[in-house]
NUROLUM-975792 format. One record per atom (N, C-alpha, C, O, CB): x, y, z; residue number from 1; atom name; residue in three letters. Coordinates in steps of 0.05 Angstrom, whole numbers, plus 5000, padded with zeros to 4 digits. Each point is the difference from the previous one (the first is absolute). Glycine has a CB too. Layout:
<sites>
SITE    u    v    w base marro nuvex
SITE    X    Y    Z  NUM    CA   ala
...
</sites>
This chain:
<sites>
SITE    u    v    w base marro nuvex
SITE 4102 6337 2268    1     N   unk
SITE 4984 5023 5009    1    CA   unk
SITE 5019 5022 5008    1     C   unk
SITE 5020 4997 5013    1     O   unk
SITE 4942 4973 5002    1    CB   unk
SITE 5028 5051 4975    2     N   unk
SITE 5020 5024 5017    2    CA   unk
SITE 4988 5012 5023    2     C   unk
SITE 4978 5006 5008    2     O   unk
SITE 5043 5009 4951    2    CB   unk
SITE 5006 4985 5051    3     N   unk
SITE 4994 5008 5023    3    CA   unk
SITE 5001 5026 5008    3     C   unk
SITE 5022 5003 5011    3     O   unk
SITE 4989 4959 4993    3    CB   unk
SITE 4974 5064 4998    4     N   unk
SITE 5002 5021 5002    4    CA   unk
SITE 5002 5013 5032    4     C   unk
SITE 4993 4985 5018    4     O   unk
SITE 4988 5008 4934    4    CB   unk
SITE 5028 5033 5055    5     N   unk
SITE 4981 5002 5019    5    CA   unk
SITE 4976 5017 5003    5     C   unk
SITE 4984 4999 5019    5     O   unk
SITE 5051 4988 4994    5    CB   unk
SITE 4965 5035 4958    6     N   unk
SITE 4971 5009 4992    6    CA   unk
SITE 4975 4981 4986    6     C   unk
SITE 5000 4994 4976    6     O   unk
SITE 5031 5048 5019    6    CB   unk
SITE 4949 4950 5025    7     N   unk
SITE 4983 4988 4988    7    CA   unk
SITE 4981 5010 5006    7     C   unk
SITE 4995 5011 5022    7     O   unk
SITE 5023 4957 4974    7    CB   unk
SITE 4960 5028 4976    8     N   unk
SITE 4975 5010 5013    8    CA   unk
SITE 4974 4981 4997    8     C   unk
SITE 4998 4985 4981    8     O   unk
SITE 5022 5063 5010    8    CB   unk
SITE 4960 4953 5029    9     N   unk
SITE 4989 4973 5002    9    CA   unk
SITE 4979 5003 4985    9     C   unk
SITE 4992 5024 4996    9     O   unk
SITE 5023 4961 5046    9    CB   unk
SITE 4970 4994 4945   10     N   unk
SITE 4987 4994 4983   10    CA   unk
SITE 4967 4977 5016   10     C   unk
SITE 4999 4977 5008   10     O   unk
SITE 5057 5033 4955   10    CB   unk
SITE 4925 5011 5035   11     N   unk
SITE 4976 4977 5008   11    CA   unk
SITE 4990 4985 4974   11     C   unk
SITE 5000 5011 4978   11     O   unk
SITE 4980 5019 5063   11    CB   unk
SITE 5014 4949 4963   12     N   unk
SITE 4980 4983 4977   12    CA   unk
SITE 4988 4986 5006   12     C   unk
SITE 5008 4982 5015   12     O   unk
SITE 5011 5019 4961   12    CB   unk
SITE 4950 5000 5013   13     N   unk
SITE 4981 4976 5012   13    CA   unk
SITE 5011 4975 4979   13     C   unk
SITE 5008 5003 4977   13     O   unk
SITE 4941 5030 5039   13    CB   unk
SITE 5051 4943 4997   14     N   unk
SITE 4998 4974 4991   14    CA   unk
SITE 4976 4991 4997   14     C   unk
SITE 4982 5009 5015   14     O   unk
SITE 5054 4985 5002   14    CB   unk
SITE 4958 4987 4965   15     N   unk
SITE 4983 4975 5000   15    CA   unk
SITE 5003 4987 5019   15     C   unk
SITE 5023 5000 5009   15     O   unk
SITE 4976 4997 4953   15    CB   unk
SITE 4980 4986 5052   16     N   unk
SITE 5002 4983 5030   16    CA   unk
SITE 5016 4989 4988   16     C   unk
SITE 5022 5008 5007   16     O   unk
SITE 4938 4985 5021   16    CB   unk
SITE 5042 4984 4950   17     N   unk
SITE 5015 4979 4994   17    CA   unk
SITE 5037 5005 4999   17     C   unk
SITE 5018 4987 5009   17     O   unk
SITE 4931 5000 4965   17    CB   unk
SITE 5049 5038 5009   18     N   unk
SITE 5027 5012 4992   18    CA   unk
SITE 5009 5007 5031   18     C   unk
SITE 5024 4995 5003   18     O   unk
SITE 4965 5026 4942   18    CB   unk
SITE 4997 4991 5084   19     N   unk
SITE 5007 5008 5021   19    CA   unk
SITE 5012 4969 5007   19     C   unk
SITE 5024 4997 5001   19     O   unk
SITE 4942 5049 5009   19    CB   unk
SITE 5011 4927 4995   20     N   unk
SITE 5009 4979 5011   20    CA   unk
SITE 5024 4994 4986   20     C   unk
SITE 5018 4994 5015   20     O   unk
SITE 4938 4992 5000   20    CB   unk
SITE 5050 5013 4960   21     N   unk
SITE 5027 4985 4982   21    CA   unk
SITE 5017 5006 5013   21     C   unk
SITE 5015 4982 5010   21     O   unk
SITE 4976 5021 4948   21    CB   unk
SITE 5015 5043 5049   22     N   unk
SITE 5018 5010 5013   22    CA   unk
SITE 5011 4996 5026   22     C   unk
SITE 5023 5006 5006   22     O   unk
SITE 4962 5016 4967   22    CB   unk
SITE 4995 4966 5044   23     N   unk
SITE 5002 4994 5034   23    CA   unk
SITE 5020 4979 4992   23     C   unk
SITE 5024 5003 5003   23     O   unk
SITE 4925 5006 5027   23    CB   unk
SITE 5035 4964 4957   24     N   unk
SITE 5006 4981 4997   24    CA   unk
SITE 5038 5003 4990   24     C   unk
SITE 5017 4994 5017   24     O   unk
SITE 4923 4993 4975   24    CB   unk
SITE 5065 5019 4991   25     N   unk
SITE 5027 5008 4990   25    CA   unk
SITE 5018 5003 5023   25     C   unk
SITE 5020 4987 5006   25     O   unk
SITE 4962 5036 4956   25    CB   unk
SITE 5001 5005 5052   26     N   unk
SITE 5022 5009 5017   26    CA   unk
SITE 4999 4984 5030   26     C   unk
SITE 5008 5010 5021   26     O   unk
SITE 4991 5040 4953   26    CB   unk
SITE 4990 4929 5024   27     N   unk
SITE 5008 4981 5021   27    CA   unk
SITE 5016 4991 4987   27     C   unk
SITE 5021 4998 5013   27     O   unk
SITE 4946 4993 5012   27    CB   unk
SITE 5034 4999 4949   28     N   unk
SITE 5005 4977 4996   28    CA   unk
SITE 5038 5010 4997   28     C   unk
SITE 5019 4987 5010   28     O   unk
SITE 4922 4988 4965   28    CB   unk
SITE 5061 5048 5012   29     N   unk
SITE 5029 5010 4995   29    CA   unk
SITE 5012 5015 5028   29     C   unk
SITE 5024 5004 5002   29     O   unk
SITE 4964 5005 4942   29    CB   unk
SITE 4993 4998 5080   30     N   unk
SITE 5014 5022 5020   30    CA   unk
SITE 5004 5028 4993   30     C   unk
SITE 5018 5012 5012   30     O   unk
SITE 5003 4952 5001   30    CB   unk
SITE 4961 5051 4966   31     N   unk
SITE 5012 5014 4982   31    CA   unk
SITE 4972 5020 5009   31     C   unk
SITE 4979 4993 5011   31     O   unk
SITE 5057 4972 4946   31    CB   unk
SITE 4970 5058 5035   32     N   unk
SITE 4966 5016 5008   32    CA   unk
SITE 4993 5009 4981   32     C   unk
SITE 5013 5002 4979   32     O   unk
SITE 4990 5015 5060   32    CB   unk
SITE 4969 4990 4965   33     N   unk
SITE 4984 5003 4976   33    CA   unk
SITE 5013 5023 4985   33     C   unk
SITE 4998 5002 4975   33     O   unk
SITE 4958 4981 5046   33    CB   unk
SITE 5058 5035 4992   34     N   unk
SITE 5019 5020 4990   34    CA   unk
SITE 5017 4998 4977   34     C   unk
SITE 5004 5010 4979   34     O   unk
SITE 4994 4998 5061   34    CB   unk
SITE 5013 4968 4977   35     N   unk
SITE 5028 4990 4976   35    CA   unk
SITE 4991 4990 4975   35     C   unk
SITE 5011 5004 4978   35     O   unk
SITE 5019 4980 5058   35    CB   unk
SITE 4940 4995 4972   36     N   unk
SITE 4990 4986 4973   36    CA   unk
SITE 4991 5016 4980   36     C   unk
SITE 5002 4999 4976   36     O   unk
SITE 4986 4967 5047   36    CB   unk
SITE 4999 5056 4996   37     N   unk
SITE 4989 5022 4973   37    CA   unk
SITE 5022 5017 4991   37     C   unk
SITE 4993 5013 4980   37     O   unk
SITE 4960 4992 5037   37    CB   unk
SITE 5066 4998 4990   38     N   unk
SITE 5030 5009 4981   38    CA   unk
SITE 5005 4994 4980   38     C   unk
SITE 5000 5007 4977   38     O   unk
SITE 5019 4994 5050   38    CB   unk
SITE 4989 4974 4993   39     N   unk
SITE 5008 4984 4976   39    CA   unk
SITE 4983 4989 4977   39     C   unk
SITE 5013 4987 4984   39     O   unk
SITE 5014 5006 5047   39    CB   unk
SITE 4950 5008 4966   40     N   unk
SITE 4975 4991 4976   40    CA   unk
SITE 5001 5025 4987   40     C   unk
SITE 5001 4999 4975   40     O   unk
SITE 4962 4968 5049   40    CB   unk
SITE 5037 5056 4987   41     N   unk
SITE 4994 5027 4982   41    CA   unk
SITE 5027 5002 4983   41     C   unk
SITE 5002 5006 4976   41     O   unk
SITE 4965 5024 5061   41    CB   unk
SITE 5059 4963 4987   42     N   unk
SITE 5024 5010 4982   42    CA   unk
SITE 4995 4979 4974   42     C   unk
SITE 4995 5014 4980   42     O   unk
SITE 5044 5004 5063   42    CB   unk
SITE 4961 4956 4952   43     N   unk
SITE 4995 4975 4980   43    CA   unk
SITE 4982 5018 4981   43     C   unk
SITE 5010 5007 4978   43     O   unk
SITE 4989 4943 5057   43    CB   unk
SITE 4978 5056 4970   44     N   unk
SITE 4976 5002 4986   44    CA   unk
SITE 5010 5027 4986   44     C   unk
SITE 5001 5000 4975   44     O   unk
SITE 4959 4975 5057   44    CB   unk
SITE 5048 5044 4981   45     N   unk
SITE 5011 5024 4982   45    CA   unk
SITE 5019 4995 4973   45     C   unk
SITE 4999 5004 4976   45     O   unk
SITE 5000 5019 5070   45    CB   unk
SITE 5024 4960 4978   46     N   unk
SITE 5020 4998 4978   46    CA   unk
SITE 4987 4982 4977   46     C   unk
SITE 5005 5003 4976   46     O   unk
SITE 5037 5000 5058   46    CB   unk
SITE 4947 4987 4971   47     N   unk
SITE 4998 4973 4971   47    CA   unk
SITE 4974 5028 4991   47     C   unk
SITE 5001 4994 4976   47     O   unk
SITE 5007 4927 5044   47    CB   unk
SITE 4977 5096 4981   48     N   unk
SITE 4979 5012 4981   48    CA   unk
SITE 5025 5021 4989   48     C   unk
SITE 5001 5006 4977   48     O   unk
SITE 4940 4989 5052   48    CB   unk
SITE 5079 5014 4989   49     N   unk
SITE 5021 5022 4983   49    CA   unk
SITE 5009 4986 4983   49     C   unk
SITE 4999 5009 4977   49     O   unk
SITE 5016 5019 5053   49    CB   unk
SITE 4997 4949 4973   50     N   unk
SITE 5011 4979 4976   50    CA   unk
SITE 4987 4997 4968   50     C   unk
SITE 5009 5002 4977   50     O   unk
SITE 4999 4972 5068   50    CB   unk
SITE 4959 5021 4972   51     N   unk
SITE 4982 5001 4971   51    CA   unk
SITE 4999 5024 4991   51     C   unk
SITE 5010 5002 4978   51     O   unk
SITE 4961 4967 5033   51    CB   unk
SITE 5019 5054 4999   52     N   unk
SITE 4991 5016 4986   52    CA   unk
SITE 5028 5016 4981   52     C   unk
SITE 4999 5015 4981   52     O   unk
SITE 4956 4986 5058   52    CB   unk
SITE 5067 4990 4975   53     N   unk
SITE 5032 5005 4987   53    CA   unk
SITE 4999 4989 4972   53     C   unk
SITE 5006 5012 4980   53     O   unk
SITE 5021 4981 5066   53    CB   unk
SITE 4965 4983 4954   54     N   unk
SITE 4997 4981 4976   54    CA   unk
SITE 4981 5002 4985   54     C   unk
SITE 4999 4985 4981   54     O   unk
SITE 5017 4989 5039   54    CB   unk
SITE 4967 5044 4982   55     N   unk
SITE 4978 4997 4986   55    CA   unk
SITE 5004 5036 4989   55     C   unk
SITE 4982 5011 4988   55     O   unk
SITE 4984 4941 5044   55    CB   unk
SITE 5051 5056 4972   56     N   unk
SITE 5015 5026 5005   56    CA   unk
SITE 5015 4996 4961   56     C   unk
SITE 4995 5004 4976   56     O   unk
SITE 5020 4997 5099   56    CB   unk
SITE 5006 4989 4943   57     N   unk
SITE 5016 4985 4977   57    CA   unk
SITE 4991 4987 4976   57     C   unk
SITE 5009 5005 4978   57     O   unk
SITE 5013 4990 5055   57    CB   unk
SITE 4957 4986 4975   58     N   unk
SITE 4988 4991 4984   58    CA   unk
SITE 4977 5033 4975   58     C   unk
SITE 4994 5004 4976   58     O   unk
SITE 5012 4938 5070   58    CB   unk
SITE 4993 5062 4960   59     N   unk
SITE 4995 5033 4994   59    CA   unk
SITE 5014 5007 4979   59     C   unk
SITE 4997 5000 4976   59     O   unk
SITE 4998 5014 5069   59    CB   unk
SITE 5022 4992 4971   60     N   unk
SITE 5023 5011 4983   60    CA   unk
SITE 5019 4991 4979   60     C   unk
SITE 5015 5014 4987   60     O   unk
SITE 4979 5002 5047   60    CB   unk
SITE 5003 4960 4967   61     N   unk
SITE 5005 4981 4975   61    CA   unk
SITE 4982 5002 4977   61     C   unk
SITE 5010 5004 4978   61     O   unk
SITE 5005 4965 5054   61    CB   unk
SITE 4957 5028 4971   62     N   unk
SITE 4981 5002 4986   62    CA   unk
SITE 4995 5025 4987   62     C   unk
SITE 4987 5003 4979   62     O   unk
SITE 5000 4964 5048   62    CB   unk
SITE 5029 5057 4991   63     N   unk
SITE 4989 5029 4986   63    CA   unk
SITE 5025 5000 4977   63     C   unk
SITE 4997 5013 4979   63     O   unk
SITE 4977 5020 5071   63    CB   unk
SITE 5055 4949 4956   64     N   unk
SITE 5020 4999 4979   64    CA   unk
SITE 5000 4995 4983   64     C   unk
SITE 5017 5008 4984   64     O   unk
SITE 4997 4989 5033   64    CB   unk
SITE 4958 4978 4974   65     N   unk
SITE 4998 4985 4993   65    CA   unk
SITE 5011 4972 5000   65     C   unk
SITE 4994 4988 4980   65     O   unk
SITE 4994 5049 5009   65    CB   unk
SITE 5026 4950 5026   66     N   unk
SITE 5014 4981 5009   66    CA   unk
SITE 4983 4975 5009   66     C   unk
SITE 4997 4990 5023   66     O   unk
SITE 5037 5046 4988   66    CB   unk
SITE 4954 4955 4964   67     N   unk
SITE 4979 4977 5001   67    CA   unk
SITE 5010 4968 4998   67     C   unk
SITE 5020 5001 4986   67     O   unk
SITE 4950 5035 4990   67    CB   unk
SITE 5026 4944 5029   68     N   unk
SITE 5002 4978 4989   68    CA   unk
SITE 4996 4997 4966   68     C   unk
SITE 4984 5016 4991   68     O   unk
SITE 5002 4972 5057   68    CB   unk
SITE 5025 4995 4935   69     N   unk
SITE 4988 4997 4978   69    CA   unk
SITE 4976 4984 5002   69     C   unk
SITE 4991 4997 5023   69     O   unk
SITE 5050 5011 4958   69    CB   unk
SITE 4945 4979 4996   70     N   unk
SITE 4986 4987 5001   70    CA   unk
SITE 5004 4971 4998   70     C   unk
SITE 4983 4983 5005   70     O   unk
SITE 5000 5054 4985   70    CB   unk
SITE 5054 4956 4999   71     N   unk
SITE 5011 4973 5009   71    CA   unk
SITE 5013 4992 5028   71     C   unk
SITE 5009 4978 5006   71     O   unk
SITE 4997 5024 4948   71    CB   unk
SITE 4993 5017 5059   72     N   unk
SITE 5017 5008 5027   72    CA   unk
SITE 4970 4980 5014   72     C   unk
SITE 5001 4977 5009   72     O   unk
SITE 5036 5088 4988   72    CB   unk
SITE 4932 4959 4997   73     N   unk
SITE 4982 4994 5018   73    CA   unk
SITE 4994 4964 4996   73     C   unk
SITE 5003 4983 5018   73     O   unk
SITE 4976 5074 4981   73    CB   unk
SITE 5013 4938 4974   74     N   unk
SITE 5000 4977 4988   74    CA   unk
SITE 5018 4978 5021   74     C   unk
SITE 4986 4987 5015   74     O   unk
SITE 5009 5040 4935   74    CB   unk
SITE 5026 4971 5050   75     N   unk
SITE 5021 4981 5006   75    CA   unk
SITE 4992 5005 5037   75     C   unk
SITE 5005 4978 5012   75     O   unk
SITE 5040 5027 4936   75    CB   unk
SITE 4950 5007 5063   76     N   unk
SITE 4996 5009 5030   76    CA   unk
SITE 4974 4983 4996   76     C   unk
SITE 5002 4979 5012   76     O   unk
SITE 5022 5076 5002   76    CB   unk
SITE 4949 4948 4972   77     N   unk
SITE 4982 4982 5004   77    CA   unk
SITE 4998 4971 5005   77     C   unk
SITE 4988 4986 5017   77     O   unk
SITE 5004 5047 4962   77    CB   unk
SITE 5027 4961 4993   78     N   unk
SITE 5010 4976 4993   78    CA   unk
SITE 5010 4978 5025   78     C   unk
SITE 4997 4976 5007   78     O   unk
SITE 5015 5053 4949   78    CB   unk
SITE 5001 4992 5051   79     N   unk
SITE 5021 4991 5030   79    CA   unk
SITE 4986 4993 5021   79     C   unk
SITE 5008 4978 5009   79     O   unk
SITE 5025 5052 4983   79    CB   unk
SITE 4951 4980 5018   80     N   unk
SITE 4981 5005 5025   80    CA   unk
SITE 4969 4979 4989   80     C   unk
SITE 4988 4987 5017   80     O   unk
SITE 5036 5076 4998   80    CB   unk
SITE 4969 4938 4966   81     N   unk
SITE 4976 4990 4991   81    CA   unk
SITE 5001 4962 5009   81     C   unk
SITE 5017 4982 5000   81     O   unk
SITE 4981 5064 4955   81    CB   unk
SITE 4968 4960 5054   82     N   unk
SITE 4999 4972 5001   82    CA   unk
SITE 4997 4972 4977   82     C   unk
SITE 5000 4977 5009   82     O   unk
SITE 4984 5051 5028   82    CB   unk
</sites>
């Protein structure tokens, strides 16, 4: 988590259940609901920047034309198939 010292705070309603998970947690780690929701947003960002990077790329391959053949896809089926 970074640690800044400009922060600005963020309200959000929870689900009862999703609120109880969070109590629960932050007994369970000593950690406050602060830190947990950091740290889940920082996770959840990075891994959707990741995708949408890849799916980016993946893009841009496709506009190159830079396809699999059809023995490439073939043999990938082959492999994986039950």
């Amino acid at each position: 988590m970074n640690n800044t010292t400009a922060e600005k705070p963020l309200n959000v309603r929870l689900p009862k259940e999703l609120a109880a998970q969070l109590d629960a947690l932050t007994k369970a780690t000593g950690r406050t609901k602060s830190f947990l929701a950091v740290e889940a947003l920082e996770a959840y960002i990075d891994q959707q920047n990741w995708q949408i990077a890849e799916v980016k790329a993946g893009i841009e391959e496709a506009d190159r034309g830079e396809f699999a053949t059809d023995a490439e896809m073939k043999a990938i089926f082959a492999k994986y198939a039950n």
